[in-house]
N, C-alpha and C positions, 0 to 999 in steps of 0.2 A: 556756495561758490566753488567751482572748481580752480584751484589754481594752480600758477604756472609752474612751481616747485616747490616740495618740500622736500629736505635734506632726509636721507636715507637713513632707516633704521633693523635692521636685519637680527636684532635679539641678545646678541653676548655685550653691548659694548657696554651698557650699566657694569658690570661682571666683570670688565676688563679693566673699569675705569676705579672700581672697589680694591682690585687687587695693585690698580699703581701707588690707591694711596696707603696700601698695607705696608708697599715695599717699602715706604718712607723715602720716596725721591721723587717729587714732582718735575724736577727742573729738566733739561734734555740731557741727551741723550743716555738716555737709563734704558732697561729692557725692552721695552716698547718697543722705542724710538729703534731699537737696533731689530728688531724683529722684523719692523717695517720697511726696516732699509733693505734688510738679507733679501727678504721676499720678494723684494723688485729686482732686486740685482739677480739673483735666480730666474726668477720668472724673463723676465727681458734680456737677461743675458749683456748686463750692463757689468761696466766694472764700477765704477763708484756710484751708490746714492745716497746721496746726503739729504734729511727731513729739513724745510724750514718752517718758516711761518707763516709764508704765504711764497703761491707763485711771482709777486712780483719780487722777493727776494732772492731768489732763485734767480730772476732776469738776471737781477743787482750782483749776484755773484757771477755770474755769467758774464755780464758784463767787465766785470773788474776783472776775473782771470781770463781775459781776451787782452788784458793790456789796454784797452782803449784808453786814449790822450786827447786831449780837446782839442778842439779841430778834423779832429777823425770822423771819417764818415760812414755810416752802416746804414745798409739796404733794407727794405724791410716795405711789406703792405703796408697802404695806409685801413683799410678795414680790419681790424683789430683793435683790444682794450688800450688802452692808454699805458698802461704800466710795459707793452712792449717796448714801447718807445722812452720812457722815466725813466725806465735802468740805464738804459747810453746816454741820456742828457746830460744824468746828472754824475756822470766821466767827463762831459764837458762835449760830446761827439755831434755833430751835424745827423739829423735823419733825410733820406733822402728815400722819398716813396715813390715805390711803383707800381702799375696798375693789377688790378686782378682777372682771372680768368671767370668767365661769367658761368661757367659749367659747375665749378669746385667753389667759388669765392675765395679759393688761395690766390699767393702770387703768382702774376705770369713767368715762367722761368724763363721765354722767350725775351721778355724785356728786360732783365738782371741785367746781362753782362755790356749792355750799351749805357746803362749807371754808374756803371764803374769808372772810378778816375784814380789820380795817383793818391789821393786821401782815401779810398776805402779800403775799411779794414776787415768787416764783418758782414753777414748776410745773416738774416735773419727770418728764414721761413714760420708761416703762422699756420697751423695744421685747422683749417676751419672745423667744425662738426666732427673733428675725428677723422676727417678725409687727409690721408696724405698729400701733403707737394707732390712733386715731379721731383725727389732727391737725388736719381741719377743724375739730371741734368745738371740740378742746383751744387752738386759735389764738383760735380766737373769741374764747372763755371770756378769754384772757390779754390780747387787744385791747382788749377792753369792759373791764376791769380795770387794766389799764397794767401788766400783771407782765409778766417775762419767761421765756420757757421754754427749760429747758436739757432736749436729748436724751440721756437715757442709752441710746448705740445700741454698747454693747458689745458685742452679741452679731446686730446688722443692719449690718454693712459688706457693701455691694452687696447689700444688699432694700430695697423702695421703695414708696411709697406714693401713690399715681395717679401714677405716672411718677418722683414724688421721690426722691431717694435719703435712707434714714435720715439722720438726721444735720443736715441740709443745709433742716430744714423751721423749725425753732425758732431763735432767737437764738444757741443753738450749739447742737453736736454733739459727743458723746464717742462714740471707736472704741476697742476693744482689740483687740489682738494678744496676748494671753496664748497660752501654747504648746495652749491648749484649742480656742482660737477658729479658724475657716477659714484667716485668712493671717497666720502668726507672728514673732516677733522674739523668740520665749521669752519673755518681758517686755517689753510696751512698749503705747502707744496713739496718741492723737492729736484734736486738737480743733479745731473747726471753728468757719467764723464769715464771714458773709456783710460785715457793715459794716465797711468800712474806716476807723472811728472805734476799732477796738477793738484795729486792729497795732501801734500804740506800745506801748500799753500791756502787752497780750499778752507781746511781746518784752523786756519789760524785767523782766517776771514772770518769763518761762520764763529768762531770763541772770540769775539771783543781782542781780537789781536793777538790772543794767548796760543802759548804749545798745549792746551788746558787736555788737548787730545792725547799728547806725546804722554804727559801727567799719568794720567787715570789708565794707560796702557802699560804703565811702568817702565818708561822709556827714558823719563827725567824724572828728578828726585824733588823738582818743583816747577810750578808753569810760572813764565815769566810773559812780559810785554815784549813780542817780537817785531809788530807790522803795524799797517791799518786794519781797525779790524771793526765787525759790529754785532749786533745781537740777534741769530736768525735761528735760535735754535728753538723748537715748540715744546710747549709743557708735555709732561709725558701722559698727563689726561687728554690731550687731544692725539698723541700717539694711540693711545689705548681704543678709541673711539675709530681710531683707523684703521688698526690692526686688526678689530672684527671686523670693518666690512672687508681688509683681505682678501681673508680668511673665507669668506662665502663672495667673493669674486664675480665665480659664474655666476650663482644666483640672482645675484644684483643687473649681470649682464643679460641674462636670457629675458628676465622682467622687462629687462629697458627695449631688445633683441622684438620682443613679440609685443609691445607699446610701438614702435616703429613700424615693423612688416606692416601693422594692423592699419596704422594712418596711412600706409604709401600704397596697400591693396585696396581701402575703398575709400580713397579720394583719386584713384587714377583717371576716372570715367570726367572730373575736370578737365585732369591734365588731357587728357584725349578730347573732351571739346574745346581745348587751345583757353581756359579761364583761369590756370595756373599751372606751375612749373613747382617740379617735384624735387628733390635730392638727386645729386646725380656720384656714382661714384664708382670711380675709377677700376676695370678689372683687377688689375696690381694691389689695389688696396683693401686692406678688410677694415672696416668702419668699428664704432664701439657703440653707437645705437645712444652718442651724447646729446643730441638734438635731433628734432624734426622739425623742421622748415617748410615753405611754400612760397613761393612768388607770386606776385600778383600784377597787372599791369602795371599799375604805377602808384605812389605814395599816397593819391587822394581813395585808390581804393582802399588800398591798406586801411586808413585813416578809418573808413566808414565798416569796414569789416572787424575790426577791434573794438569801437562801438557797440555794432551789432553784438558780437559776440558778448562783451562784459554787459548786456542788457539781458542775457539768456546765463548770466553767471559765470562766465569763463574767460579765465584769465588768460590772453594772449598779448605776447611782446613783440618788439622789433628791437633788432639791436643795436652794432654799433651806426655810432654818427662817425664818419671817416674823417681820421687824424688829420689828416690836412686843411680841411675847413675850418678847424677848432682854433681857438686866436692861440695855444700853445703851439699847435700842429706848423702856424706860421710862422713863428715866432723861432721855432727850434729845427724846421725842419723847410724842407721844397721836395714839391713834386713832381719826379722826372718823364718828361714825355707829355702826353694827353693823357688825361679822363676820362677814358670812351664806358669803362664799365663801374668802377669803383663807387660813385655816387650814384650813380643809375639802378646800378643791380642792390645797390646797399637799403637805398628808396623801397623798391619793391618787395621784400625777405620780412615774413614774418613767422615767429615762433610759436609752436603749439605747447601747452601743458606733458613735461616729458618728466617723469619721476620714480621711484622705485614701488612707491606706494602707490600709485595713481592706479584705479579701479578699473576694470575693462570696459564696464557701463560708463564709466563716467568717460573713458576713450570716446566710444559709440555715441556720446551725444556733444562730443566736440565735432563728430564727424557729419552726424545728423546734422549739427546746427551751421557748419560751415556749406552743406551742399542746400539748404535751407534760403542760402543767402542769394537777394537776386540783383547784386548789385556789383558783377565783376564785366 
């Protein structure tokens, strides 16, 4: 069986994971954990990154230092995980979805700013496959407004937009590391944040309410109970396991880099007889090579082309089901305007075998097997 992921293994992280427990400090933020953080703030030219334990933590903290208050209401696609939306819920906030662009499957940024009422407080862009929003616009729209925008770039760690790194363009930045995503910890993420009005607070969020950070920086002579606070910081084995693939970065990215060119050079001769729709991605934007996609007429082909294929051994997905349809999606949220692509385009996307390890024959006969198929 070929399938559709396995979490990335590039060589040092046994070796990184031997020397966390040498140091005798599993809990966070220990060397690791701070390695991990520097190297992003470097690299992306971010001012604060803080490790969690997962991206939707990350939301959650996003969430809470946005201030949000029940009744509030934050913008956001509804094609996206579930967890973009659970972080504002559970502040008590209204979701209110708007439709996608059928090029990018991000939000339309054209339909934002007629969502807006006097409850909105946040904007919430979803960086699909690594492809940038329209952040020009989407900043604008949140300037002229006074809201603030949270990135959800769980799936754009190192892809960028006019030189930017995801992440690093809105008021914060959420990354995951899920063992799906390019560089892993099994579980974990991380959030970002340019203003240095936001690290107290931050830090006494992510330590169970404590100054546990002020603490151990020799700032205070003991950590006390300041705030609300909860428990989002990662063991430093899962740190450790991060910090290698870092560390060999490119390598991870060129694998994925030439896994991609490879699917989008000989499946074009479909897309050129009009039997599927390829990735499309924005000049402005440089991608990370997180997924490969295709579109297919419509969900019953899908249907039968993901058969076919796990009949030939390969694992191929589709993704999300759009929030709004979900009895939470109704429940917690409305969706502003029409539908014209969101469920439509959501129907038709399906995902190819995209991994670090994944073999270039075993590419070659996802590709075989999908031009194979006569039923588009």
């Amino acid at each position: 069986m070929i399938d559709f992921n396995r979490p990335a293994f590039v060589g040092k992280e046994l070796s990184y994971i031997e020397d966390a427990i040498h140091r005798g400090m599993l809990c966070g933020d220990g060397e690791y954990t701070r390695k991990c953080s520097r190297w992003m703030e470097e690299r992306f030219h971010a001012g604060h990154v803080m490790l969690t334990t997962s991206c939707t933590h990350a939301l959650e903290m996003a969430a809470y230092l946005t201030e949000i208050q029940p009744g509030d209401e934050v913008i956001m696609p509804s094609y996206t995980f579930v967890s973009t939306a659970d972080a504002f819920v559970l502040r008590g906030a209204k979701i209110v979805f708007v439709d996608i662009r059928p090029d990018t499957m991000n939000i339309d940024e054209k339909l934002i700013e007629q969502a807006i009422t006097d409850k909105t407080r946040v904007i919430v862009p979803v960086h699909y496959a690594g492809v940038a929003c329209e952040m020009d616009t989407i900043m604008d729209i949140a300037k002229r407004h006074d809201l603030k925008v949270v990135e959800d770039a769980a799936q754009g760690v190192d892809a960028y937009y006019k030189g930017k790194a995801l992440g690093t363009i809105g008021d914060f930045g959420c990354y995951s590391f899920h063992e799906t995503k390019n560089y892993t910890m099994g579980e974990g993420g991380a959030v970002l944040f340019n203003e240095d009005i936001y690290q107290e607070k931050a830090e006494i969020l992510r330590e169970k309410g404590t100054d546990r950070s002020k603490f151990f920086r020799g700032q205070v002579d003991k950590y006390r109970w300041m705030d609300y606070g909860s428990s989002y910081l990662p063991s430093e084995l899962n740190a450790a396991y991060l910090y290698a693939q870092l560390e060999e970065h490119q390598k991870i990215c060129d694998k994925r880099m030439e896994i991609y060119d490879f699917y989008n050079r000989n499946l074009k001769f479909l897309a050129d007889e009009g039997k599927i729709q390829q990735p499309y991605v924005p000049e402005e934007c440089i991608h990370n090579a997180h997924m490969y996609y295709i579109k297919v007429h419509d969900m019953d082909v899908r249907t039968r082309l993901i058969k076919y294929l796990r009949q030939k051994d390969i694992s191929c997905v589709f993704h999300y089901v759009p929030l709004h349809s979900a009895p939470a999606g109704q429940k917690f949220g409305r969706f502003f305007g029409e539908d014209v692509y969101t469920t439509r385009e959501s129907e038709r996307l399906m995902r190819l075998p995209m991994f670090y390890n994944l073999d270039m024959e075993d590419a070659k006969k996802v590709v075989d097997a999908i031009a194979s198929f006569d039923g588009f």
